[in-house]
C-alpha positions as CSV (number, residue, x, y, z in Angstrom):
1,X,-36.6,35.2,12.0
2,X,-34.9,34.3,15.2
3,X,-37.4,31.9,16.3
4,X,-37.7,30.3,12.8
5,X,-34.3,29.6,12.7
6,X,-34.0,28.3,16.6
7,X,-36.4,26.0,15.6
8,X,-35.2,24.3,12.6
9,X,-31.6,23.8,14.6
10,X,-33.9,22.4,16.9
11,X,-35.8,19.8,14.4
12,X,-32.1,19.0,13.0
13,X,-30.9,18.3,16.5
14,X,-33.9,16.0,17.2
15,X,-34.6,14.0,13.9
16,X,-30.9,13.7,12.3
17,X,-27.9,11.3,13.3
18,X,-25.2,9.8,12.1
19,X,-21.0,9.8,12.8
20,X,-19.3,7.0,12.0
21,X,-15.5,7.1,12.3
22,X,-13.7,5.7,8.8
23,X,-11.6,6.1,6.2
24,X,-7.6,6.5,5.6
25,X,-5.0,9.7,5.9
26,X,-2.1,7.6,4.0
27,X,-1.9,9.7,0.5
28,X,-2.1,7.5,-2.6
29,X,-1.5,8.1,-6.2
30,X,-5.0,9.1,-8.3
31,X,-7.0,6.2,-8.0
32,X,-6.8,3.5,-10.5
33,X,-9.1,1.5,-8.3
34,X,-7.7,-1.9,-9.6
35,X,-7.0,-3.0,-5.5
36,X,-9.7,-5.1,-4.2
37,X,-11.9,-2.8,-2.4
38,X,-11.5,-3.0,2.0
39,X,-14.1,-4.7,3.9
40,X,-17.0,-3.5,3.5
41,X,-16.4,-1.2,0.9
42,X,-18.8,-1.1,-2.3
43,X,-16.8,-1.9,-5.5
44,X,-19.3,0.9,-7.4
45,X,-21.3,2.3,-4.7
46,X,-24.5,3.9,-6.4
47,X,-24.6,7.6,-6.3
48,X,-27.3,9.7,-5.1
49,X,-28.4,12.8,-6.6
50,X,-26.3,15.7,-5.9
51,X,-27.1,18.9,-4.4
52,X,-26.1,21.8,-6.4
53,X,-26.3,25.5,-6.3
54,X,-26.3,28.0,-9.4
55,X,-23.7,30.6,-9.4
56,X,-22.5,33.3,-11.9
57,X,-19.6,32.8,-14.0
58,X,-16.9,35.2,-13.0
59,X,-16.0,38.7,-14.8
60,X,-12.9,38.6,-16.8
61,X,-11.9,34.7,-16.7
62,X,-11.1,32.9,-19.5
63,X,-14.1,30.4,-20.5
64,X,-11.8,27.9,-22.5
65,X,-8.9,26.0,-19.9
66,X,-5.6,25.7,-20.5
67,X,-3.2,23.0,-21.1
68,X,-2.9,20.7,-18.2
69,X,-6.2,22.0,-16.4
70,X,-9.4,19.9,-16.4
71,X,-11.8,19.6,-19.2
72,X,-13.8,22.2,-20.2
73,X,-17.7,21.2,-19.3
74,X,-16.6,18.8,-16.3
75,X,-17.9,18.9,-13.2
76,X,-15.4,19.9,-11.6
77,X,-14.3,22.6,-13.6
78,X,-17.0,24.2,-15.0
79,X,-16.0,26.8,-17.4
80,X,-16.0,30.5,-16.0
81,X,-18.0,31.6,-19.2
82,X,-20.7,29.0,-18.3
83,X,-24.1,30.2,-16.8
84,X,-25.2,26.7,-15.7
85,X,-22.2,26.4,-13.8
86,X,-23.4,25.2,-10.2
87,X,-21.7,25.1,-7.0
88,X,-22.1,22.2,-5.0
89,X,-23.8,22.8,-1.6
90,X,-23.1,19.3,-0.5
91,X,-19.8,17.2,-1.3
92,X,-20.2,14.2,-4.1
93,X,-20.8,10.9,-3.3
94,X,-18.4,8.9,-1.4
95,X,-16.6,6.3,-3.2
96,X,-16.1,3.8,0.0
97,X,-18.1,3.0,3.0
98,X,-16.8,5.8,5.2
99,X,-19.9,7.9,4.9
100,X,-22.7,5.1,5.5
101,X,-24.8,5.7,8.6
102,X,-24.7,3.1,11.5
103,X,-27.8,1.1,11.3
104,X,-31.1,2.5,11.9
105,X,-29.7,6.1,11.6
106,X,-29.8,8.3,8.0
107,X,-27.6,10.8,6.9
108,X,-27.5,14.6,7.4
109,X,-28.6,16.5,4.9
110,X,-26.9,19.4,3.1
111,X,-26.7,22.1,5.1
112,X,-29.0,25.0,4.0
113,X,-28.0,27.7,2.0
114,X,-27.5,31.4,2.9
115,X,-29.9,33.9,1.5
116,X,-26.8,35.8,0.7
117,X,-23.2,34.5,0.3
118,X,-20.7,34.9,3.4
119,X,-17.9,37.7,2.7
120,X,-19.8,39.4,-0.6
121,X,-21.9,38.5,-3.3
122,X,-19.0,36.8,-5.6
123,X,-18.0,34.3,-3.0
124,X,-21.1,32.8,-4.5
125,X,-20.2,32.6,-7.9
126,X,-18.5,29.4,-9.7
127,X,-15.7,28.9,-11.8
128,X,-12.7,31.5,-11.5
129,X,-13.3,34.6,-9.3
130,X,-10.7,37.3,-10.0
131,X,-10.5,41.4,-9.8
132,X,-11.3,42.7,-12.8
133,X,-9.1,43.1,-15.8
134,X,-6.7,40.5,-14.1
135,X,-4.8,38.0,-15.7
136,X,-6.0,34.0,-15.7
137,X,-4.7,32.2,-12.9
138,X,-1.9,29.4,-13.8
139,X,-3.4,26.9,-16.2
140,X,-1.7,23.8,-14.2
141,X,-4.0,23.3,-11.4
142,X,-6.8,21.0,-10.6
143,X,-8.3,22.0,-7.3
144,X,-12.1,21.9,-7.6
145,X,-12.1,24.9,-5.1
146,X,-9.8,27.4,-3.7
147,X,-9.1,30.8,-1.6
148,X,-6.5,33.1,-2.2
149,X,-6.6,35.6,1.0
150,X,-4.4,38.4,2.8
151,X,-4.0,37.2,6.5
152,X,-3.6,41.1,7.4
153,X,-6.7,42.4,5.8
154,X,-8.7,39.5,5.0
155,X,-9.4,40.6,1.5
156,X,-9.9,37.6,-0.9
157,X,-7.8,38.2,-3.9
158,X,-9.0,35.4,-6.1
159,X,-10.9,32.1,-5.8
160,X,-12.4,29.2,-7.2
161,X,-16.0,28.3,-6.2
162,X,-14.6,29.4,-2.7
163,X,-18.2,27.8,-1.1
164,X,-18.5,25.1,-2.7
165,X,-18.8,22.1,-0.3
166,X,-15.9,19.6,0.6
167,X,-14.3,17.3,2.7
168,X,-11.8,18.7,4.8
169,X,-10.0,15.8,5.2
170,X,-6.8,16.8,8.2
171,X,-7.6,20.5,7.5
172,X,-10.5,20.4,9.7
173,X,-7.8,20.0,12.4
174,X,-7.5,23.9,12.2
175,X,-10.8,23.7,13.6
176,X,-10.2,21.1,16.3
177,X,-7.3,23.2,17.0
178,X,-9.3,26.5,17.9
179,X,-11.5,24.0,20.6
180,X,-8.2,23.0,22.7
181,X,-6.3,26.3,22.2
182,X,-9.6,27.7,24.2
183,X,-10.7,25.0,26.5
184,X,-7.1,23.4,27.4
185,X,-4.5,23.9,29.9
186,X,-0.8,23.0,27.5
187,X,0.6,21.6,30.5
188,X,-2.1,19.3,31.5
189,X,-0.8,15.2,31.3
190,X,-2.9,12.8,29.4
191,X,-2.3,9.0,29.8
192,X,-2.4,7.6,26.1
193,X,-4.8,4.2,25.5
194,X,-5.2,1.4,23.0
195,X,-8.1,3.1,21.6
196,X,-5.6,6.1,20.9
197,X,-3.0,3.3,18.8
198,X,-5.8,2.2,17.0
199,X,-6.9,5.3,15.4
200,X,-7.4,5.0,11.9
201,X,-5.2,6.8,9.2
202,X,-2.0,9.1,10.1
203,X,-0.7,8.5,13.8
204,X,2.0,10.2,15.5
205,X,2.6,7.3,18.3
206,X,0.3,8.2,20.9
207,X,-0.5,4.7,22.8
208,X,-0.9,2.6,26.0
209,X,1.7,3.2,28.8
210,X,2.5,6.5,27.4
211,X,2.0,10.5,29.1
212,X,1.8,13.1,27.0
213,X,1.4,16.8,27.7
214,X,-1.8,18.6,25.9
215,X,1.0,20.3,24.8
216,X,2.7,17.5,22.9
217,X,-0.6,16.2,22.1
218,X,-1.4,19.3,20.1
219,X,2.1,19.3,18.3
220,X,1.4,15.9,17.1
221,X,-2.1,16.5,16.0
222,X,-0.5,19.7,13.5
223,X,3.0,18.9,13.0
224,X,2.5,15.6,11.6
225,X,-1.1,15.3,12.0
226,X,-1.9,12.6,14.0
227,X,-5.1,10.9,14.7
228,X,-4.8,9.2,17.8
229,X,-3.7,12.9,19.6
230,X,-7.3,13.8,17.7
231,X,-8.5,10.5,19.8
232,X,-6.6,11.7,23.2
233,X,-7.5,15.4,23.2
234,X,-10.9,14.8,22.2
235,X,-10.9,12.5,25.6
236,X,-9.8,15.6,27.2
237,X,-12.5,17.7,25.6
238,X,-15.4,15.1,27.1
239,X,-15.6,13.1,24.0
240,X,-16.2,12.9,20.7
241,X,-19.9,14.3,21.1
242,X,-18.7,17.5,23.3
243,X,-15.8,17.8,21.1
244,X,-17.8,18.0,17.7
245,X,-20.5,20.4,19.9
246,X,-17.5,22.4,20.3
247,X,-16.4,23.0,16.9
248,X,-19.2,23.3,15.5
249,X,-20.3,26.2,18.1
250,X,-16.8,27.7,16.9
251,X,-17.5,27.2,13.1
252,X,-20.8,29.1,13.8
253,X,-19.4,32.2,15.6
254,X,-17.2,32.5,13.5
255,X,-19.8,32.8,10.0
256,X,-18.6,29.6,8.9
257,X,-21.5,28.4,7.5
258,X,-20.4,25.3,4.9
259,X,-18.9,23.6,7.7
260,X,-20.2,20.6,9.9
261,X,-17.6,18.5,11.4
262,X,-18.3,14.9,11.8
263,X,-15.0,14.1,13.5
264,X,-12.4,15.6,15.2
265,X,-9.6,14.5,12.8
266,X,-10.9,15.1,9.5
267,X,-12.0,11.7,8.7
268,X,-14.8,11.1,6.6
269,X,-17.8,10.6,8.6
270,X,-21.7,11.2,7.5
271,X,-22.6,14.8,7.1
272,X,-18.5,15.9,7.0
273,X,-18.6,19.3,5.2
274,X,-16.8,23.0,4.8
275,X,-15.8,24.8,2.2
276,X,-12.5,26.5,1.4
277,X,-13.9,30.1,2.2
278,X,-14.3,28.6,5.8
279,X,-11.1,26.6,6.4
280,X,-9.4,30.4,5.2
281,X,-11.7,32.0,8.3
282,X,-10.6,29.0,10.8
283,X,-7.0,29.4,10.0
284,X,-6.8,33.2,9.7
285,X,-8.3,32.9,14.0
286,X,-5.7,30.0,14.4
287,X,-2.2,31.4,13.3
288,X,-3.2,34.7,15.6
289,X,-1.9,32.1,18.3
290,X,1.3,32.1,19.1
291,X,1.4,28.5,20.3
292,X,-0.2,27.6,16.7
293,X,2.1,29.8,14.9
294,X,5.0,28.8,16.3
295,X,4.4,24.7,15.7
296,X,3.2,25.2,12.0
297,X,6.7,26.2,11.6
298,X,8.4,23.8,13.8
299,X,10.3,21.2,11.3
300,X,11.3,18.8,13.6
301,X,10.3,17.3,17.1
302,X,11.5,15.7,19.7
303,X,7.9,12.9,20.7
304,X,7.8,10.6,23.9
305,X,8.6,7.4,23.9
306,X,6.4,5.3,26.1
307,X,6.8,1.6,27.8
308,X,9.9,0.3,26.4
309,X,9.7,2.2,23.0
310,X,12.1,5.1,22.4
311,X,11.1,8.6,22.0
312,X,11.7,9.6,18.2
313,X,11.6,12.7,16.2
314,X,8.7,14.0,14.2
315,X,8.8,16.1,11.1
316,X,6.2,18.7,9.8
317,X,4.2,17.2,7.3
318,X,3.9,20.6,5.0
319,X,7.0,20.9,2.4
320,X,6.3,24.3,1.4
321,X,8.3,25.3,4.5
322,X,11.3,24.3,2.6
323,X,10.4,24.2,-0.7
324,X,8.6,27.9,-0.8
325,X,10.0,30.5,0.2
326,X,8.4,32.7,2.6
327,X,6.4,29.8,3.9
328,X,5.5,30.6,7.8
329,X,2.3,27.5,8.2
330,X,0.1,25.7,6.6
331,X,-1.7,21.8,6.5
332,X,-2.3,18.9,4.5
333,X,-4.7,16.0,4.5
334,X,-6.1,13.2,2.7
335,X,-8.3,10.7,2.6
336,X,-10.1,8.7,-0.3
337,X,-13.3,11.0,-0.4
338,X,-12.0,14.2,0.1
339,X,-8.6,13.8,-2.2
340,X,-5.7,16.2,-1.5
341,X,-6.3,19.1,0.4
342,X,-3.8,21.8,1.3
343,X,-3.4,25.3,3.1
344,X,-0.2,27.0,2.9
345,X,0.5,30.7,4.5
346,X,3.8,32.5,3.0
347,X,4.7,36.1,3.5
348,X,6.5,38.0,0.7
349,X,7.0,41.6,-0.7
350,X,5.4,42.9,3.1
351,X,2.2,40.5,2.1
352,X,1.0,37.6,4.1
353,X,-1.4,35.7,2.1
354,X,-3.1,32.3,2.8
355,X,-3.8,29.7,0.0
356,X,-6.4,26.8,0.4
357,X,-7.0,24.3,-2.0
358,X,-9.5,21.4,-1.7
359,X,-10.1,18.2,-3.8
360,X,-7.2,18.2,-5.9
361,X,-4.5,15.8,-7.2
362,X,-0.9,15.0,-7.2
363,X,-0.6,14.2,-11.2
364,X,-0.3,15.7,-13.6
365,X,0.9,18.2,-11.4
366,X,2.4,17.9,-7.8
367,X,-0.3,19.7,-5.0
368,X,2.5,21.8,-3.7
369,X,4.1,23.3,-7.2
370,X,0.0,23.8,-8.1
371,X,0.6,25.8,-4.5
372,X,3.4,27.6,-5.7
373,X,1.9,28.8,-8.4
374,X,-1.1,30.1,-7.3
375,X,0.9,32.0,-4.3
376,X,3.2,33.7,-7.2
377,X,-0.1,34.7,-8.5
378,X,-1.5,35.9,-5.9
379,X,1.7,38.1,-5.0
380,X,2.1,38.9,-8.7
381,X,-1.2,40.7,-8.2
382,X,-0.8,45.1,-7.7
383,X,-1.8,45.9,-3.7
384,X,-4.2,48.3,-4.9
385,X,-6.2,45.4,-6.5
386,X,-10.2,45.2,-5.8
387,X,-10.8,42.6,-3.3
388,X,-13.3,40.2,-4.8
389,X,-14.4,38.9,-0.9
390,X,-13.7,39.0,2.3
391,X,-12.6,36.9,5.4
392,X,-15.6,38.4,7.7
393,X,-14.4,38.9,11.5
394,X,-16.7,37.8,14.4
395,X,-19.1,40.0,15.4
396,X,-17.3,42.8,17.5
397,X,-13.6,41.6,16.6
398,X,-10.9,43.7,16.9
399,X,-8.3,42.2,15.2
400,X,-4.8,43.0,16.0
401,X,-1.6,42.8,13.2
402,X,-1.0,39.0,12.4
403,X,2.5,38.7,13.9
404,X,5.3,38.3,11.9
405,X,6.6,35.0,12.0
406,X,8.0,34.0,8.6
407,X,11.7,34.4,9.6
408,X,12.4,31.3,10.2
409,X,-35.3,10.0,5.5
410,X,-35.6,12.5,8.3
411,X,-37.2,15.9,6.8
412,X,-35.2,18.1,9.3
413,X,-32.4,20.3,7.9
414,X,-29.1,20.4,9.5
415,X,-27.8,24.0,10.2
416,X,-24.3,25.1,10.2
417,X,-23.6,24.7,14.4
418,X,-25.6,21.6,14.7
419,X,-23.3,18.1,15.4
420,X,-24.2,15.1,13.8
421,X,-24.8,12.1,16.1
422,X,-26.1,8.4,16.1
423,X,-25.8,8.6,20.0
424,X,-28.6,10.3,22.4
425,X,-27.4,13.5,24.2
426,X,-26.6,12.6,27.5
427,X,-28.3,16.0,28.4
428,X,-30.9,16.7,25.8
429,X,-32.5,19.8,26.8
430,X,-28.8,21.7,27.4
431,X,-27.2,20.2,24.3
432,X,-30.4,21.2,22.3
433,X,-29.7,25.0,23.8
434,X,-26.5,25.4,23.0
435,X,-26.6,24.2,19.9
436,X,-29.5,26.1,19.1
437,X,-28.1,29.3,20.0
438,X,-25.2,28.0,18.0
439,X,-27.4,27.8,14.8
440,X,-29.2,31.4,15.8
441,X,-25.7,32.9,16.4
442,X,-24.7,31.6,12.4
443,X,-28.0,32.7,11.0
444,X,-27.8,36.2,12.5
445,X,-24.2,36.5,11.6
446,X,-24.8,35.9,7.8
447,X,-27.6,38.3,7.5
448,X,-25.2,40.9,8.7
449,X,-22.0,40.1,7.0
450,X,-23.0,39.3,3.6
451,X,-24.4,41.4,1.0
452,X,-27.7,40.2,-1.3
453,X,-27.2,37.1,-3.6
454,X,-28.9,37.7,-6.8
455,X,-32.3,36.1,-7.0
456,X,-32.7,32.5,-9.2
457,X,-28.9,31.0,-8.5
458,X,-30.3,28.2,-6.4
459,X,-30.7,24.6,-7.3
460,X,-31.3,21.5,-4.8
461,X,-30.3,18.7,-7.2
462,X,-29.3,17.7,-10.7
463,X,-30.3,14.8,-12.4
464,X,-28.2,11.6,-12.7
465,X,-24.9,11.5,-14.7
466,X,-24.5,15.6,-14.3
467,X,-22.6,14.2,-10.8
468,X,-19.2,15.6,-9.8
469,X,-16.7,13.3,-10.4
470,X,-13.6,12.9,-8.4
């Protein structure tokens, strides 16, 4: 099994590529789509087939929606009550050009499937996932997928569809964020570039003739997530390459098996994918670190100026620090593809628990009061309630207390740990063993952390027009 797995990381490292930096971070109303498309940008790109996987509807949800919530028998909210139900194993097509590989390169694959579902058999099911006998979750709210987890425990109190496959957009900084915490010295100076200014999307004001602490870099790239501190501590880390090497060794260790980052920001890029079950596992690890802990609840910040331009002061980009109660962290992001995306972590009644919510929208419904809602569910639900999942540690964790900080064409299949590339390695044979190990170390760790998915609840594709929509 070992070998067999060594060497398909091995063909994915040798016949995929693709990692093109594009897309925007500036949120925008639901799309009306009546702006002239950017530069390059298909009008009505043609979809390709999806990639789906059956799940199981869950026990005790309610198979009709509510007012407010999608339509029954869309793709994106397939009833709980429905046995054809699938959950995606790969994103939906992109709707702009942010995904297309660079010429003469093709896009990843999906990443393959685990035998058996990461934290227990109903993280593989569809639709609502909730303890038995509870009540429905609140009716206003659109996410295609979310996690409702205890920080302390890591039991997974309710869910929707929590692997089902999506773009991260700026939450996959949570994963960048695990990379410099271990590899980076704070105090280290970086000199900022023009490359830096000219990042696309969000930017905190990292440019030429500026010097910036890791330190400061890092605040930027969570407090108001900036892409050009992405740009700059990825220069630290050796570069894009060794910096998407380095997550996705982390996202492997860690049994994070949706995910394959494709750039260090969050951007859309071809092969970009995690799930919310993951993004819960990368920032239950993160907020453990008191540097990380202490500027996801940082409101305000003091940034360098740089040349003749002033210093100015940043502000946190998550609102549920003042609009929720309780609210100790959390992220946003955005981009075209992956829609509104959100983690929030809030501490009430003795209970931390995190919330993530991916591909959702801003109307009818605001993202944060759907966020608001779900956390009063999730606190609303008795202690003693059966977890439906479960966060899995790394192998041999001993995890102390979370602190308390709320006062205040290629055949080859991509596995989760390999990097997606266009470029050559500049050292094959050691890039090919580290991230081979990096795929065995994933493999290995979902055989022994998840229990048995039932046989028959896989499919690779359905046929046109059954397509997620956004």
């Amino acid at each position: 099994m070992a070998i067999a797995t060594l060497g398909v990381a091995l063909g994915a490292v040798l016949g995929t590529s693709g990692s093109a930096l594009a897309a925007t971070e500036h949120p925008k109303p639901p799309p009306t789509r009546q702006e002239a498309p950017a530069p390059g940008r298909a009008e009505t790109p043609a979809r390709p087939e999806a990639h789906t996987r059956q799940g199981t509807p869950a026990a005790g949800s309610a198979g009709a929606p509510a007012a407010g919530s999608p339509a029954a028998g869309s793709a994106d909210a397939p009833a709980a009550d429905d046995a054809s139900c699938t959950v995606p194993v790969a994103p939906p097509a992109a709707i702009d050009a942010s995904e297309q590989p660079r010429a003469g390169t093709l896009a990843p694959p999906p990443l393959p499937v685990p035998a058996q579902p990461v934290g227990g058999p109903r993280m593989g099911d569809c639709g609502n996932v909730l303890p038995p006998g509870a009540p429905p979750p609140p009716s206003v709210q659109d996410s295609v997928s979310w996690v409702l987890a205890d920080l302390d425990t890591g039991a997974v109190l309710a869910a929707r569809s929590p692997h089902a496959r999506e773009r991260p957009a700026s939450l996959l900084k949570i994963l960048t964020s695990l990379v410099i915490m271990k590899r980076l010295d704070m105090d280290t100076v970086v000199a900022g570039t023009e490359a830096d200014a000219d990042a696309p999307g969000s930017r905190v004001g990292v440019g030429p003739g500026g010097q910036y602490t890791v330190r400061q870099l890092f605040t930027g790239l969570i407090l108001n997530s900036g892409n050009d501190a992405a740009n700059a501590l990825a220069r630290q880390l050796g570069g894009v390459p060794a910096t998407l090497r380095y997550m996705s060794e982390t996202a492997a260790s860690l049994g994070a098996l949706d995910t394959r980052p494709a750039s260090p920001s969050g951007l859309d890029a071809p092969g970009m994918s995690t799930s919310a079950y993951d993004l819960a596992l990368f920032y239950r690890q993160a907020i453990q670190q008191p540097l990380f802990a202490q500027i996801s609840k940082t409101r305000l910040y003091d940034w360098p100026g740089r040349g003749d331009l002033p210093g100015f002061k940043i502000s946190n980009d998550n609102h549920m620090l003042t609009e929720y109660p309780g609210t100790f962290g959390g992220k946003t992001g955005f981009t075209d593809d992956a829609r509104h995306t959100r983690i929030t972590a809030a501490q009430k009644h003795g209970r931390r628990l995190v919330l993530v919510q991916m591909r959702g929208e801003q109307h009818p419904v605001s993202m944060d009061a759907q966020a608001t809602r779900l956390l009063d569910y999730g606190f609303a639900l008795p202690s003693d309630s059966p977890p439906v999942g479960q966060l899995v540690d790394p192998a041999g964790t001993v995890r102390p207390p979370v602190a308390d900080d709320s006062a205040g064409g290629a055949d080859p299949t991509l596995v989760a740990g390999s990097v997606p590339t266009d470029r050559p390695a500049e050292n094959l044979p050691a890039s090919l063993a580290v991230i081979g190990g990096g795929a065995l170390l994933g493999a290995l760790l979902s055989m022994l952390v998840a229990r048995r998915r039932p046989p028959g609840r896989h499919s690779n594709a359905v046929p046109r027009g059954q397509l997620p929509d956004d």
